[in-house]
C-alpha distance (Angstrom), angle and dihedral (degrees) to the residues before:
residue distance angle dihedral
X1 . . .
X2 3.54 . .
X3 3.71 137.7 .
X4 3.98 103.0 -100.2
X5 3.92 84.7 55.4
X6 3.77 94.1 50.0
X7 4.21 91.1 37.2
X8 4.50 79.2 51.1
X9 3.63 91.2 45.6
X10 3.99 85.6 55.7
X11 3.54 99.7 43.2
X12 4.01 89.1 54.8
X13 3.74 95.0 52.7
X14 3.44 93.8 50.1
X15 3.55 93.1 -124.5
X16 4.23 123.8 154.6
X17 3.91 93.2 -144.4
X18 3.78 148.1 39.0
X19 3.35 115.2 -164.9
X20 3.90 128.7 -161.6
X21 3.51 131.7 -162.1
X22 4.06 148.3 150.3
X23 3.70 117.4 -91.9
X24 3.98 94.7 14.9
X25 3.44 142.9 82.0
X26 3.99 119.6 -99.9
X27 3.94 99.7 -92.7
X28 3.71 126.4 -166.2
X29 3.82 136.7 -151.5
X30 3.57 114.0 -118.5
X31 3.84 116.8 178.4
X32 3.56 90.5 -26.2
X33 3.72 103.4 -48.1
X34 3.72 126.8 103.3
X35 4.16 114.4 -116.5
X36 3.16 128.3 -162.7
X37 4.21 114.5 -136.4
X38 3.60 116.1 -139.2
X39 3.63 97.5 -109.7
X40 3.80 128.7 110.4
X41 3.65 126.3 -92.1
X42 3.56 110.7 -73.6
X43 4.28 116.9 -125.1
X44 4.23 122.0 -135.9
X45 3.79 83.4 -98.5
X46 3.65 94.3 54.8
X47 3.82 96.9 55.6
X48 3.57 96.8 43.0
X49 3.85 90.4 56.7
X50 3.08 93.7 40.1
X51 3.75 98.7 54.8
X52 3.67 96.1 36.7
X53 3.80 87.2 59.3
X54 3.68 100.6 86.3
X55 4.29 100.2 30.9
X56 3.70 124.4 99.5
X57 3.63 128.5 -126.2
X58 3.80 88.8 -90.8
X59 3.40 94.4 51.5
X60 3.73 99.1 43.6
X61 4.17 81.0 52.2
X62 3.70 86.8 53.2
X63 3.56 100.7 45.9
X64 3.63 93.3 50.0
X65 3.59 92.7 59.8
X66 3.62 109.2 37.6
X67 3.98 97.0 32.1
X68 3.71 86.2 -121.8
X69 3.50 149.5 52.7
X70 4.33 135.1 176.5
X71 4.10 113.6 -142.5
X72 3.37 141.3 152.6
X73 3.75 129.8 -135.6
X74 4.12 133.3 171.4
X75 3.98 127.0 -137.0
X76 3.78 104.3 -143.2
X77 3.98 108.3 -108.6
X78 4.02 92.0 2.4
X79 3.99 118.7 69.3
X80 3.75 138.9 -66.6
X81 4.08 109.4 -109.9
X82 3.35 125.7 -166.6
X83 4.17 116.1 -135.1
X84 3.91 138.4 -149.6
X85 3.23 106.6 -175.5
X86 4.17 110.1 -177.2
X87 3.83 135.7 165.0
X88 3.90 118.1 -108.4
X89 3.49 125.7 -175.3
X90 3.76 95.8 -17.3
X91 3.78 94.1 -45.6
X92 3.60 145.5 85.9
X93 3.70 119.0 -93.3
X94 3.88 127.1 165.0
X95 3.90 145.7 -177.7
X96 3.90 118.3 -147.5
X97 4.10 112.5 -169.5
X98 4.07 112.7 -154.0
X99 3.88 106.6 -130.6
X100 3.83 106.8 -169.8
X101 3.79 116.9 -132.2
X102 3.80 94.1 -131.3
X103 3.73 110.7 77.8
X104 3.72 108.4 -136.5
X105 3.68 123.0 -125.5
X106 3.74 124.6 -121.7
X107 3.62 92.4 -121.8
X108 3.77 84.9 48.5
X109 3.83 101.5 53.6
X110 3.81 84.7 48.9
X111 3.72 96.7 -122.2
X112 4.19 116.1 151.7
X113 3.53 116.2 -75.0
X114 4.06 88.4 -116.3
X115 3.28 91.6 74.2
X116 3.93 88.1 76.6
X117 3.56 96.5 66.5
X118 4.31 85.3 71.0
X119 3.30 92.2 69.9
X120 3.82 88.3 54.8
X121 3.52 100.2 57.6
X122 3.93 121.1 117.8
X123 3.93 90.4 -150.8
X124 2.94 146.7 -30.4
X125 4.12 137.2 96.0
X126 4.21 131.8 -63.9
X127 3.42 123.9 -175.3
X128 3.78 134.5 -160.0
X129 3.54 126.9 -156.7
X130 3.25 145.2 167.5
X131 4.07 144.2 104.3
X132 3.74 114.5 -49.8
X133 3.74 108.2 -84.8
X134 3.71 98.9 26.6
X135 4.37 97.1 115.3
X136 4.01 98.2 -93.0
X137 3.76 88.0 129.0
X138 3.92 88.4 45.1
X139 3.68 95.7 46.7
X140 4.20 95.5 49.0
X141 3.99 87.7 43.5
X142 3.72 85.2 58.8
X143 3.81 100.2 43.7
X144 3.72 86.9 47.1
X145 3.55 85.5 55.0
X146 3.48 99.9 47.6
X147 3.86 85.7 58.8
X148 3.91 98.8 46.0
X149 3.93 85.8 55.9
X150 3.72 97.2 42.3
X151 4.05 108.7 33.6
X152 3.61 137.2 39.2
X153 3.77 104.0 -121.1
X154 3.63 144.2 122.7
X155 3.50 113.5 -110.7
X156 3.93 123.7 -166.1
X157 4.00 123.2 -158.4
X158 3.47 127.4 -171.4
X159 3.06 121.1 -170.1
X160 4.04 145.2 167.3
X161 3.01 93.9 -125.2
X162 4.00 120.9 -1.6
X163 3.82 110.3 -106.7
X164 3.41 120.3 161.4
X165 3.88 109.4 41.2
X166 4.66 113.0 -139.3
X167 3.77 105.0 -154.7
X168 4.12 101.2 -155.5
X169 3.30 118.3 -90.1
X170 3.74 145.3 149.2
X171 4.31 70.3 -26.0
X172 3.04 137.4 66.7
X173 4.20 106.8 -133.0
X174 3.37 124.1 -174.1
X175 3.94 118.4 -169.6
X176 3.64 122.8 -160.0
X177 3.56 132.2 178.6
X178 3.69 131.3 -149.5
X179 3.92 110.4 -112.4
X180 3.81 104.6 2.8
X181 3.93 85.6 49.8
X182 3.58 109.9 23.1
X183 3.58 134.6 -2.8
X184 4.25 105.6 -112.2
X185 3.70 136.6 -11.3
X186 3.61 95.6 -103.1
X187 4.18 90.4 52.1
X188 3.47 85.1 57.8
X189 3.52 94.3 43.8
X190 3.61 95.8 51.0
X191 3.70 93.8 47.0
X192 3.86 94.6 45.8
X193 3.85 90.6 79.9
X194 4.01 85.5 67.4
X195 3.45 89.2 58.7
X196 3.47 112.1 65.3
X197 3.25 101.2 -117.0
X198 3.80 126.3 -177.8
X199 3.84 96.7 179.1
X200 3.97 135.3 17.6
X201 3.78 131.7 -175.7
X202 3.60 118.5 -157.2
X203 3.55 113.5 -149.0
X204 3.88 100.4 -152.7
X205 3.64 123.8 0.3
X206 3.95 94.1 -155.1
X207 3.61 107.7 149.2
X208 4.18 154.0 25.4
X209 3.90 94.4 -89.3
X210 4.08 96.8 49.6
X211 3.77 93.5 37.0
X212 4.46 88.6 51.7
X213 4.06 83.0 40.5
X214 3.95 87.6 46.0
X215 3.51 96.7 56.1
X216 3.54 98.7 37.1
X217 4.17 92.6 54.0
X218 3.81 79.0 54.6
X219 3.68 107.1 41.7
X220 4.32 80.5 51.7
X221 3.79 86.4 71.1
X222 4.11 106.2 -93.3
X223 3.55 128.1 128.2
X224 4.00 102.2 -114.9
X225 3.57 131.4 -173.3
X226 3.50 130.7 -163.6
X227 4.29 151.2 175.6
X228 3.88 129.8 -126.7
X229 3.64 125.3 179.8
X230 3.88 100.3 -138.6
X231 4.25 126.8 90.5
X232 3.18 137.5 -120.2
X233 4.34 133.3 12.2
X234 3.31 118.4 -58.7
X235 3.37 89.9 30.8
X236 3.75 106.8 79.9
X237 3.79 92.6 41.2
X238 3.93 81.4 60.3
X239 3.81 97.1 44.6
X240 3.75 89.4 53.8
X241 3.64 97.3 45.3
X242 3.90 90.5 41.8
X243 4.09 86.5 58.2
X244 3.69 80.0 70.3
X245 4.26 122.1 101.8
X246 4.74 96.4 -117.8
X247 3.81 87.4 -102.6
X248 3.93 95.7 50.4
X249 3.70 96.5 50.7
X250 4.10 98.3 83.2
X251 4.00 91.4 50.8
X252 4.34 84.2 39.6
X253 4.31 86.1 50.3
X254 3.58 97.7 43.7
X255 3.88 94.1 40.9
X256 3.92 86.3 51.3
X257 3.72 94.8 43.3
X258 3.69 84.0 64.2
X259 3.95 103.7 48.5
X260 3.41 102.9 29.6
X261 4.05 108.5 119.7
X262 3.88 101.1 161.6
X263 3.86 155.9 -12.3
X264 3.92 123.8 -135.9
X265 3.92 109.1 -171.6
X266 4.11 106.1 171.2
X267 3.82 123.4 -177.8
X268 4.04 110.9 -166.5
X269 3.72 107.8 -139.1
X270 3.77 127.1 -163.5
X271 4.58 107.3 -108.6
X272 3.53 108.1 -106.6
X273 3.96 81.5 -125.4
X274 3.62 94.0 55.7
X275 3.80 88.3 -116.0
X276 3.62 99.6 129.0
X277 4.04 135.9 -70.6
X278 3.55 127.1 -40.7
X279 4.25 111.9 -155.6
X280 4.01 104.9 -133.4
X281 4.40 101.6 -161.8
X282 3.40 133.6 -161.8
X283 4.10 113.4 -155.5
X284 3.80 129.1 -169.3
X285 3.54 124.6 -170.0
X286 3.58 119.1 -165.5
X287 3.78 120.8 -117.6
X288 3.56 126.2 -171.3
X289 4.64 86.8 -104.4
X290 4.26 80.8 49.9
X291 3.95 86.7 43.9
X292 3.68 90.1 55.2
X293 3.90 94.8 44.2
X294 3.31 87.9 62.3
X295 3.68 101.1 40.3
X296 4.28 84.2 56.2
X297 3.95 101.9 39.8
X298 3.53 88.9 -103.8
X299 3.83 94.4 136.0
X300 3.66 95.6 128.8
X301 4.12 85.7 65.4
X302 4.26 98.0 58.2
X303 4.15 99.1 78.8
X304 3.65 75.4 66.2
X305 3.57 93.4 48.5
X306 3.37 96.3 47.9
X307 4.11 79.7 50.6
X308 3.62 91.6 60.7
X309 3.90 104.9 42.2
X310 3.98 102.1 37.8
X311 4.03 85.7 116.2
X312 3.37 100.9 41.4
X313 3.94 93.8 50.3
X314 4.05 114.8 11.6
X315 3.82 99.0 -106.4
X316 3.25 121.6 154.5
X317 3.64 137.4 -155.2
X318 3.64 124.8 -147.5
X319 3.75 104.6 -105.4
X320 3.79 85.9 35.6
X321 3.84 80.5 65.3
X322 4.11 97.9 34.4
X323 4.11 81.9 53.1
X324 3.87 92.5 57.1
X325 3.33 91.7 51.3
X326 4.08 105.5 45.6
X327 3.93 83.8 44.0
X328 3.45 92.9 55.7
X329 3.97 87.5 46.6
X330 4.07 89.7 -115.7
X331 3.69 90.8 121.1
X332 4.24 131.2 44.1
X333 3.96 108.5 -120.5
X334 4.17 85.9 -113.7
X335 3.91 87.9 53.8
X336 3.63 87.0 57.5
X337 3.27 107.9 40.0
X338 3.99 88.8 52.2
X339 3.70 101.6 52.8
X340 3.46 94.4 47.6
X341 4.06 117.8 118.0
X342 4.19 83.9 -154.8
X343 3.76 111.2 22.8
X344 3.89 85.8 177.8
X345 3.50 93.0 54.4
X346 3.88 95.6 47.9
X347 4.14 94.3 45.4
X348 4.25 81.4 61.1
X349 3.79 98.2 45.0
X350 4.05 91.2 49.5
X351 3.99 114.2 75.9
X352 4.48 111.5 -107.7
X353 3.85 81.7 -122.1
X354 3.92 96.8 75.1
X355 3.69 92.8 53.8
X356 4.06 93.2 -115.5
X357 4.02 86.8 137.9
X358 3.71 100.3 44.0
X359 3.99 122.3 114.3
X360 3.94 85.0 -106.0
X361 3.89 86.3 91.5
């Protein structure tokens, strides 16, 4: 076997990831489920070759003395995947994530029309959060888009690695990747502002120096965008803030009191139907009672918020959104039940008639 077959074999199942290790078969993720190919067990020589196939020199150097390394490669007329490959138990194992050509559309991945008025912002700062594998990546890729059609600016990613490639269009897009194209997040950050920049995505927010960076590209008047690994509102505006040293935090609240413009926090949830994933997103809006929240470490108060001004504003909170979806028969009762933040909560906002409160949960 070799990896174009396997990376194929993927690509026709319509799965996200192929995953390789010693002493199993290759196994695919299909709509959120692990699957097993029907292929034997692959050997500690097989994995190694087979990951080492697609790396470069430099990443082969890398790889050999860290015991991992994150890339991204294309398959002409297939997909571009992104790879971890890491070392397990003596032997190679590795992780390559399908990342379709096409960029989706909003209106396409079914997301709320709200969402649209992001990419319309002058400035100002939008975060995504949300588990790994839950569509942040595929959700900023399409906002980015939706301003690269629309607008005439120059937009800046960085990224660890590239996923998503932006062909030029009404936009200017720049994509930069951390070590082949500059040296760290926050160097690129920091040298961004000499670029004339009207719009930057940061890949991964993952640590003091790119969240202060962050919030200073934003507070300097550019719309920025940018991923957190944690769930569901408050939490990212703690995560951020919690990247701070204790005394920086009240200069890091009030700063992001200012430039906050939205929250995106997406669950992917297997169809009912089998048919694939569904995203189920929770949005937050600042208002000026949110703003102040923030401002006076209030965080705890602005699912509440959110609560309150839904109308007024379009936000969203997560069962509001897991709701939608099992009314509209998207999403099995289970499926809802289990990714809710408040399952007690949720049971009272859907009507006894659909069955939400039953002992089936």
């Amino acid at each position: 076997m070799n990896l174009e077959d396997l990376l194929g074999r993927l690509h026709e199942l319509e799965g996200s990831d192929l995953h390789l290790s010693t002493g199993s078969a290759p196994r695919v993720r299909v709509h959120g489920e692990l699957v097993s190919l029907e292929l034997p067990p692959l050997h500690a020589h097989d994995t190694e070759r087979l990951a080492l196939s697609v790396m470069t020199e430099e990443q082969r150097l890398s790889y050999s003395e860290l015991g991992e390394v994150d890339f991204s490669f294309e398959v002409q007329g297939l997909a571009r995947f992104r790879a971890n490959v890491f070392t397990q138990r003596g032997s190679t194992a590795a992780v390559f994530r399908l990342i379709p050509f096409q960029i989706k559309r909003l209106r396409e991945l079914r997301l709320p029309p709200v969402l649209e008025r992001f990419s319309r912002r002058p400035h100002g700062l939008i975060l995504a959060a949300g588990p790994t594998s839950c569509g942040k990546s595929t959700t900023l890729a399409a906002l980015i888009d939706q301003i690269n059609r629309k607008q005439a600016k120059h937009v800046i990613t960085i990224e660890d690695p590239i996923e998503f490639l932006h062909r030029h269009g009404t936009s200017i897009v720049n994509q930069r990747e951390i070590s082949s194209d500059t040296p760290s997040f926050t160097s690129a950050l920091r040298m961004a502002l000499r670029e004339d920049p009207d719009v930057v995505l940061v890949g991964e927010t993952r640590d003091p120096e790119t969240a202060d960076a962050t919030l200073r590209i934003a507070e300097t008047g550019h719309l920025t965008f940018a991923t957190l690994h944690t769930s569901f509102a408050p939490a990212p505006i703690h995560r951020l803030i919690d990247m701070f040293p204790p005394r920086q935090q009240p200069q890091a609240r009030s700063v992001l009191a200012l430039v906050l413009e939205g929250v995106i926090c997406q669950l992917l949830i297997r169809r009912q139907d089998r048919s694939g994933q569904v995203a189920a997103t929770e949005i937050l809006i600042p208002n000026l009672a949110i703003r102040n929240l923030i401002r006076e470490n209030k965080v705890h108060q602005i699912y509440s918020a959110i609560q309150t001004g839904q109308e007024k504003t379009g936000m969203l909170t997560m069962n509001q959104s897991l709701r939608r979806l099992f009314l509209e028969g998207a999403i099995a009762p289970h499926d809802c039940h289990s990714n809710s933040p408040n399952p007690t909560e949720l049971k009272d906002l859907v009507p006894p008639a659909t069955g939400l409160g039953s002992s089936t949960l």
